[in-house]
N, C-alpha and C positions, 0 to 999 in steps of 0.2 A: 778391368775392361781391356780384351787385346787392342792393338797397335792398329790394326787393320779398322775395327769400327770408332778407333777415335778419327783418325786419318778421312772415314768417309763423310766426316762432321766437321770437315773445316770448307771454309769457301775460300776461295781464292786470294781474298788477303790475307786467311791464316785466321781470321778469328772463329769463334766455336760457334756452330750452328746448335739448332735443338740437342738436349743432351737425351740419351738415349734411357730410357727405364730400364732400371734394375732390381730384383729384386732385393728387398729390404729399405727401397727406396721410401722415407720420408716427404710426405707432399702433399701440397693443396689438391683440390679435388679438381680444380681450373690448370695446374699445372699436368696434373696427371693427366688430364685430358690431352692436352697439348703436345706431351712428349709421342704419348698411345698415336695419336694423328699422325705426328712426323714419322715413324714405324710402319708403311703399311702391310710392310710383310709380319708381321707378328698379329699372330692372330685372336691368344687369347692372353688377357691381364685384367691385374682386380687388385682394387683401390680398400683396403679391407683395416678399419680405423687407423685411417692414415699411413699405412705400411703398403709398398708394393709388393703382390704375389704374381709372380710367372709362372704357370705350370709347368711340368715336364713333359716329354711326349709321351702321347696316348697310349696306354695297352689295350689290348684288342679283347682279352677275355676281361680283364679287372676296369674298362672304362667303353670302349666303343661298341661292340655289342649290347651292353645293357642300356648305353644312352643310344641309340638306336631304338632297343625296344619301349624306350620310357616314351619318347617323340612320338611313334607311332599310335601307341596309345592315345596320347593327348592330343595328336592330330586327328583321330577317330572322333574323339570327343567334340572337338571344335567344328568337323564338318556337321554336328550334328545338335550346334547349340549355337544359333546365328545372336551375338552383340557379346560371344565371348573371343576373345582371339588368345593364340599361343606365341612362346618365343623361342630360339633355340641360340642361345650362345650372346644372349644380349646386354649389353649394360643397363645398368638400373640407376638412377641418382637417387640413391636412398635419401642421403644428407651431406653435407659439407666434408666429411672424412671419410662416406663410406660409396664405391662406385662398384659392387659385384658383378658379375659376367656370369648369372647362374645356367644352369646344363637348358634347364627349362623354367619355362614362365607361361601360366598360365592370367589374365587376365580379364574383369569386365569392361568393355570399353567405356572409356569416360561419355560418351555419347547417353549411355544406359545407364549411369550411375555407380559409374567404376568407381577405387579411391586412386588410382593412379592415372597420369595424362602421361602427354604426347607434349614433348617440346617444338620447337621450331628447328632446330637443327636435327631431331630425330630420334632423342635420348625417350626410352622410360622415365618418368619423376615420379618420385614418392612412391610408396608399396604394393607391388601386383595382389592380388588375392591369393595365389597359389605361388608356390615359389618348389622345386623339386634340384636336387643334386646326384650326381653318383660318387658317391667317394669309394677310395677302398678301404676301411675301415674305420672303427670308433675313434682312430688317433688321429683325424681327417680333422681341420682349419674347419670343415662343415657342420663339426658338429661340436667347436668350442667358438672360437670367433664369429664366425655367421652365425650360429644360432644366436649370438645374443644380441649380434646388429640388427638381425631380423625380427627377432623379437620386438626390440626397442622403437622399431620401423613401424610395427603392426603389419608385417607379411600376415595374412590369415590364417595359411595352413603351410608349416614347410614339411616337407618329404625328404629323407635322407635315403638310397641305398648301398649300404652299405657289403660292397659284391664282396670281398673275401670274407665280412661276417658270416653271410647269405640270412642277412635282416634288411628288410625296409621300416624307418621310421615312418609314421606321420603324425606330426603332432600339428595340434591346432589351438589357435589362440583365446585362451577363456581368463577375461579381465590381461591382466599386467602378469600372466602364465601362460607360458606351455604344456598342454597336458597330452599324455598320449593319445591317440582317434583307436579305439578300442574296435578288433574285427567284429560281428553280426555273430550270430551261431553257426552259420554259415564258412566263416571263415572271411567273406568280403567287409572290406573296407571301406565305407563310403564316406564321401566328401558331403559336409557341413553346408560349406559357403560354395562348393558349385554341385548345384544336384545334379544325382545322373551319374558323377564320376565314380564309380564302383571300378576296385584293385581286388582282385583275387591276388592277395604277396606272393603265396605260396606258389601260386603257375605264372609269375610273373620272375622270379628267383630262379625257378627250375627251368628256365626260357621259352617255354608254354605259349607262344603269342595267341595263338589260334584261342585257347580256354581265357586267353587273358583279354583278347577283343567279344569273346560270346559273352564273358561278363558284364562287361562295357555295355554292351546292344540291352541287357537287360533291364542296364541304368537308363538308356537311355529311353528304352518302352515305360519308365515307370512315370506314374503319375505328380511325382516330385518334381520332374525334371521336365514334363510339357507345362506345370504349370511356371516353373522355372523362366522359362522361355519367352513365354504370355507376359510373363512382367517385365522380362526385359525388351520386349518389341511396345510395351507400354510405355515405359520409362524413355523409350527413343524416341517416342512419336511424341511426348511429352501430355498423353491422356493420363498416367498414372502419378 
């Protein structure tokens, strides 16, 4: 730790204020919180089986363009499937060691019969439906640690892309497994647990948005995904 951010964590009589997160920091999930608070300028960190990870800054082709195009998507999605909502850069309270900060977060509102709520301070608790990252490759924290927190979590379906492979995962949860979500003949991908979500990978990799949202409108015309819908405006109003 430089000289300069210990110095800006004393008060006035010299004792230590908040200590600052770092990463490899070991910590309660109450503490982690705590520090991440006193920080506001830091923007993103992850509580990942009790270890702190801080990212490094963003690349533009290997991270913010593709997480760009991923939100977009999934914001198309969500104007278009009302008692689903998204997330972008959110904490999750998985469990007691584990507070990820995934790219995106797709879930059913507990109102409708989500399995994840709303705390009172504002946190996600317990497992969204959909969980999505970008990493840059297979040697990515996303696809050995997270994967198996998430697993253990019951995320439903996690999505990996992995931009310098130029592969996207998506595996989805079958029993106490991950198995892979196998493309159509087609080539598209569709989501299990939210219907309607259809991934062209292939025009989504190549940065295609335009073929990767006419996709999407197809899910969303299909008859999986209005009656999708019907059950979750059921399940709110509490006739289902």
């Amino acid at each position: 730790m430089s000289a300069s951010r210990t110095i800006e964590r004393l008060d006035l009589a010299g004792s230590a204020k908040v200590p600052p997160l770092e990463p490899g920091d070991t910590l309660s999930r109450e503490e982690f919180e705590r520090r991440y608070d006193a920080m506001p300028n830091l923007k993103k960190a992850e509580l990942i089986e009790g270890v702190v990870y801080i990212p490094s800054a963003v690349r533009w082709r290997l991270h913010g363009n593709p997480h760009f195009q991923l939100i977009t998507w999934l914001g198309h999605y969500q104007a278009q499937t009302p008692g689903v909502q998204g997330g972008d850069n959110t904490s999750v309270r998985l469990d007691l060691e584990n507070e990820p900060q995934p790219d995106a977060v797709l879930l059913i509102d507990p109102a409708c019969g989500g399995q994840a709520k709303f705390s009172d301070d504002d946190y996600v608790v317990d497992a969204p439906e959909w969980i999505g990252e970008v990493a840059a490759s297979s040697a990515s924290i996303d696809l050995h640690r997270k994967f198996r927190v998430n697993l253990r979590n019951q995320v439903q379906e996690y999505v990996v892309w992995r931009v310098f492979d130029q592969e996207i995962d998506w595996f989805i949860l079958k029993g106490s497994q991950y198995k892979a979500l196998p493309p159509d003949a087609g080539g598209i991908r569709r989501s299990q647990v939210l219907p309607g979500l259809w991934l062209d990978t292939a025009a989504m990799i190549r940065g295609d948005l335009a073929r990767v949202l006419k996709v999407l409108d197809e899910g969303l015309a299909s008859p999986e995904h209005a009656q999708f819908v019907k059950r979750l405006s059921s399940s709110k109003s509490g006739d289902g």
